[in-house]
N, C-alpha and C positions, 0 to 999 in steps of 0.2 A: 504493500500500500504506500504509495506516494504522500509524502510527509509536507503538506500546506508549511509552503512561509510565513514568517512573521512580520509583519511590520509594528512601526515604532506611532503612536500618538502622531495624529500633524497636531500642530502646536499655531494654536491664530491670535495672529498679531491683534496686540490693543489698538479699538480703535481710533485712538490717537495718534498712531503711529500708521497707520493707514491715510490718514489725515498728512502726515509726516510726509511722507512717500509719493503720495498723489501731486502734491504742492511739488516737492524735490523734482520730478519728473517734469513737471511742467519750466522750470527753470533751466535744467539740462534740456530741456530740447529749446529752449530758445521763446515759450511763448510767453512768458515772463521775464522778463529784462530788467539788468541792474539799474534801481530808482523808481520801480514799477512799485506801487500801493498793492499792497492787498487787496484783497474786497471784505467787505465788512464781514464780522466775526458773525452776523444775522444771516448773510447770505451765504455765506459758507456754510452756515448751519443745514440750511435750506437745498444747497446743491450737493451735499456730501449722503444727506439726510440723518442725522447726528445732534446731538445737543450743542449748547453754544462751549459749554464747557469741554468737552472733547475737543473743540476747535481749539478753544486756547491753548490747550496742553501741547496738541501737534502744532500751535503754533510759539510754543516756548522749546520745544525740541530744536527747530526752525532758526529760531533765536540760538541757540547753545551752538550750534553748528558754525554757525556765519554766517547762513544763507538769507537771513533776517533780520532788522534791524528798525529800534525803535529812536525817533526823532521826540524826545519827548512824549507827550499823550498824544500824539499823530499818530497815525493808520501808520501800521508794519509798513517797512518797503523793501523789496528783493534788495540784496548785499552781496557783496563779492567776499569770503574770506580770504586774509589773510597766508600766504603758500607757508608761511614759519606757525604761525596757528595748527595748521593743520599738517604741517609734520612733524608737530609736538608730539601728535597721536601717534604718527609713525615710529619715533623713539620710544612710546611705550612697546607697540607691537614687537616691535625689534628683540628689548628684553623680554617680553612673555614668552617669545617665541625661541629663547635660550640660543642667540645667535652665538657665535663666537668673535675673538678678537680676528681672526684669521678670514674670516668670513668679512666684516666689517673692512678688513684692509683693503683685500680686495677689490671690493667694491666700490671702496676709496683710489685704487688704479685705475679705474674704469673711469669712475666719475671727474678728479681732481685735474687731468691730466688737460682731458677733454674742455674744465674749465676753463683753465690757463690757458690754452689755445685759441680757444672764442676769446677771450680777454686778449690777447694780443692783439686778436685780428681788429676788434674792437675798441680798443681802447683810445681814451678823450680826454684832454685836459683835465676837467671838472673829475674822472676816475683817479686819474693818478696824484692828481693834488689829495684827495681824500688817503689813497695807497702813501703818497710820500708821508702825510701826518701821521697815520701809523705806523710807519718805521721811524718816524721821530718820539714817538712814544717809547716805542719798543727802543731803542737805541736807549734813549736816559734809564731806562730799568735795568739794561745791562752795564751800562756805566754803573749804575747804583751800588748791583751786585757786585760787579769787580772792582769795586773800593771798597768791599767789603761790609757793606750794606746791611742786613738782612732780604734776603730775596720775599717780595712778593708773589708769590708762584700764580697766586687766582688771579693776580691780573694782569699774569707775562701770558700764562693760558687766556687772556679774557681776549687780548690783544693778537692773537695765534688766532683765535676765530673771528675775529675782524675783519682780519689781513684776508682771510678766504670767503667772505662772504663779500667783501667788497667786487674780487675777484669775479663771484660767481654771478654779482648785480651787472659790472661790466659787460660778462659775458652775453648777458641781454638773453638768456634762454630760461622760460621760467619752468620747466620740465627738468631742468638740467638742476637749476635751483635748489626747486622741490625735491628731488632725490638727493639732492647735497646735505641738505642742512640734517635731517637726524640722522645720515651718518656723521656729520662733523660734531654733532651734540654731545653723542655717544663717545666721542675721541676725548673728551673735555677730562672726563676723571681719570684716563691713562697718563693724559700731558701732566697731569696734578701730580703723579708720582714716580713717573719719570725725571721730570727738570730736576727735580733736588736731589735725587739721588748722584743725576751721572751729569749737573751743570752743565746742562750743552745750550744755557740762552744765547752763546754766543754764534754757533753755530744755524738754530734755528733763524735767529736775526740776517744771518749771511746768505743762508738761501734764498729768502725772503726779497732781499735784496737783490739776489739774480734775478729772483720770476721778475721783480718788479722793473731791472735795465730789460728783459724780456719784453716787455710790455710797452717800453717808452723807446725801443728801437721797431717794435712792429716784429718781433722776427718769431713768429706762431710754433714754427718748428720748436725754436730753442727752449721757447715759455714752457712747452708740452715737455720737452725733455728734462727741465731743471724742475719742475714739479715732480715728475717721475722718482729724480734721486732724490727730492726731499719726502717725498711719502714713503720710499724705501728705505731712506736711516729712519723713518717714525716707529717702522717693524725690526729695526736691527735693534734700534737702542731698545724698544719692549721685552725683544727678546733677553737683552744684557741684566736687566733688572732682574733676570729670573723668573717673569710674569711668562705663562705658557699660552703660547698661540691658541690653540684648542678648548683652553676652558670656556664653559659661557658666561660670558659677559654677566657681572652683579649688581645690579642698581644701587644695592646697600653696600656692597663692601669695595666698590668703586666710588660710589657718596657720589653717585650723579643724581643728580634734579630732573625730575622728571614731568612737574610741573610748570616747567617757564619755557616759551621762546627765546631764541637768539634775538627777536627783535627787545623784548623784554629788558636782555641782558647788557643790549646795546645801550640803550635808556638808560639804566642805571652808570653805566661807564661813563 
């Protein structure tokens, strides 16, 4: 006798979040546009057929997302989020998902390389004057150190992701971006216990300085190439520390933040 399958519960979405979904859809295809009102919380009641209250709810999802935004007590209007917002989330996934350092590097070859290259090709006054005051930052932090200073580590690392997101705005590719940033997020608590171990601020500042003659001679090849060696001593010196390629990445015992933007971080700096 043939033995029936089992299947599992479907499981139906609240319908608030049908509410969520139906709105989201309408925004990805284009018949909602950014600065578009909603329509009134009555009439969504009425075309959804729903309470007013389920409407709000899927329209505070709406809100938490990005996709939505209130002007005061004026009617919601469609919203663009934020690409660092939103791969804030991606840096969680990243951890849940028990990535590796090695995995994360990688994908830092891929990405970083690809930057620096469109930054070359690209690159404009107004970029590199932004690029040049970040290596004037970074420069005095290393003077500081090597007088014997006490090192600031969190904000020679704050200044490390600056220098790469300036890069990756240059670039002008917002895909390229968006996959940048929570792998560069994610890099923030290995730089933290790296630099003071094996002092290489000086080092880190000198690459910095090639992408950036890279970028203000135009020469795309070379940008792509001096990024290349700089993200491959980032996995040499990991490796020095004794930190193993392989394990998965710790949100606690790397002491990364997992609640802020880079834009956030920038703010405060």
């Amino acid at each position: 006798m043939q033995q029936e399958h089992g299947f599992n519960r479907i499981e139906r979405a609240p319908a608030y979040r049908l509410v969520y979904d139906a709105i989201e859809r309408e925004i990805l295809a284009g018949r909602l546009r950014v600065g578009d009102p909603l329509p009134a919380e009555m009439q969504l009641a009425e075309q959804f057929g729903v309470n007013r209250s389920t409407v709000r709810e899927g329209i505070r999802l709406l809100e938490q997302s990005g996709l939505v935004e209130r002007d005061g007590g004026k009617r919601p209007r469609i919203s663009l989020p934020h690409y660092l917002d939103l791969a804030s989330s991606a840096s969680r996934a990243l951890i849940l998902h028990s990535v590796t350092f090695r995995e994360l590097w990688e994908a830092s070859m891929v990405l970083e390389p690809a930057i620096a290259e469109d930054a070359a090709r690209h690159a404009n006054a107004a970029g590199l004057a932004e690029l040049s005051a970040n290596l004037a930052a970074m420069e005095a932090s290393v003077v500081r150190f090597e007088s014997g200073a006490e090192a600031d580590v969190i904000e020679f690392v704050r200044l490390d992701r600056v220098f790469h997101e300036i890069l990756a705005t240059i670039a002008g590719n917002r895909v390229l971006a968006l996959a940048h940033e929570p792998v560069i997020s994610l890099f923030i608590p290995a730089g933290q216990l790296i630099l003071p171990r094996l002092r290489t601020y000086r080092r880190v500042l000198e690459a910095h300085r090639h992408i950036f003659d890279c970028l203000n001679a135009k020469d795309h090849a070379k940008a792509r190439l001096w990024m290349h060696k700089h993200m491959d001593d980032f996995r040499r010196a990991y490796e020095m520390t004794a930190l193993s390629l392989d394990d998965p990445l710790d949100a606690v015992s790397l002491g990364v933040s997992l609640g802020g933007s880079a834009a956030r971080d920038r703010e405060k700096g």
